[in-house]
C-alpha positions as a Markdown table, in Angstrom:
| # | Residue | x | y | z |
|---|---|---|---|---|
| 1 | Unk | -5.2 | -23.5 | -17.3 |
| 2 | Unk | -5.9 | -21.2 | -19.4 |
| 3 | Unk | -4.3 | -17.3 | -19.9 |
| 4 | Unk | -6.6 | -15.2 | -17.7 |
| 5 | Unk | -6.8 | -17.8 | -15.1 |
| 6 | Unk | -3.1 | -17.9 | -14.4 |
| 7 | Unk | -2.4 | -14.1 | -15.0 |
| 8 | Unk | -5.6 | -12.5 | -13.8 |
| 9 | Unk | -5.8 | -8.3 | -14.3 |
| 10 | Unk | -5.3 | -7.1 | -11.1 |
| 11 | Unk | -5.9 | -3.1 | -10.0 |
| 12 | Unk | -3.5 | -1.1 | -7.8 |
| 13 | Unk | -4.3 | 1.5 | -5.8 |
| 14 | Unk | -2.3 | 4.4 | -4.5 |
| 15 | Unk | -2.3 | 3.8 | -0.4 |
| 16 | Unk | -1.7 | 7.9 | -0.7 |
| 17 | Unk | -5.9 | 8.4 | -1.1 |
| 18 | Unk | -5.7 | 9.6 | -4.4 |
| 19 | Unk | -8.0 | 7.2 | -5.8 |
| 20 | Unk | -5.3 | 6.5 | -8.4 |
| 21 | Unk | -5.1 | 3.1 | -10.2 |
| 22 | Unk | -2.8 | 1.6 | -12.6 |
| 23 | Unk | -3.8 | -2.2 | -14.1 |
| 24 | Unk | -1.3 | -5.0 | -14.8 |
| 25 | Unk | -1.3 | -8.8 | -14.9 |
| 26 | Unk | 0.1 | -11.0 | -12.1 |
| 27 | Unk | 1.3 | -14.2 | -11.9 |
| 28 | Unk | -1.2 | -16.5 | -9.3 |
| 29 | Unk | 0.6 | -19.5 | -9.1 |
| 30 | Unk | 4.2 | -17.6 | -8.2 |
| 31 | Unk | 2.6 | -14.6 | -5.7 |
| 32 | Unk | -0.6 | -15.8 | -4.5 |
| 33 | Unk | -1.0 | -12.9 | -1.7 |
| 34 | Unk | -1.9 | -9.6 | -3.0 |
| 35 | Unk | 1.0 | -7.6 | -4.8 |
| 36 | Unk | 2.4 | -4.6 | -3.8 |
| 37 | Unk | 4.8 | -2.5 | -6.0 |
| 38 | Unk | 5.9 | 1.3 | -5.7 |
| 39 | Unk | 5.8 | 3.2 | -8.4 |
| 40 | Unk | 4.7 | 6.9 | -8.8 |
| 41 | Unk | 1.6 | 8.7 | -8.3 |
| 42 | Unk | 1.5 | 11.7 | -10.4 |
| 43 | Unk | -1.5 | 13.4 | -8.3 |
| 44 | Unk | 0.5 | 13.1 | -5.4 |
| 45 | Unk | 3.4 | 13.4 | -7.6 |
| 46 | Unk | 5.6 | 11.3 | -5.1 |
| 47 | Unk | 6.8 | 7.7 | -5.3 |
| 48 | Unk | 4.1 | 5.9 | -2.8 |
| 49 | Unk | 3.1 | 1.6 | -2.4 |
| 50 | Unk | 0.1 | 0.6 | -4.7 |
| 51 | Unk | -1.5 | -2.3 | -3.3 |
| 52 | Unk | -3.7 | -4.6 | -5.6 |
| 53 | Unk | -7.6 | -3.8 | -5.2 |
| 54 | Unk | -10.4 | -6.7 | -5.5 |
């Protein structure tokens, strides 16, 4: 397989409604169902779940 099969860019999006986004790489093969990480939102300026956007 090759690099951007296996570790597709993948958006998150702030569940807040900000609108948002940071970008990072996932892994397919080890979490197949969408990814969802907390980390900060500075409009909100909270710490709030980003869930990955297709």
């Amino acid at each position: 397989m090759a690099r951007t099969e296996l570790r597709p860019v993948v958006k998150l999006r702030s569940t807040a409604g900000t609108g948002y986004t940071y970008v990072t790489r996932k892994n397919r093969r080890n979490d197949p169902e969408r990814m969802v990480l907390r980390k900060y939102d500075p409009v909100a300026r909270k710490h709030v779940d980003f869930r990955e956007a297709r």
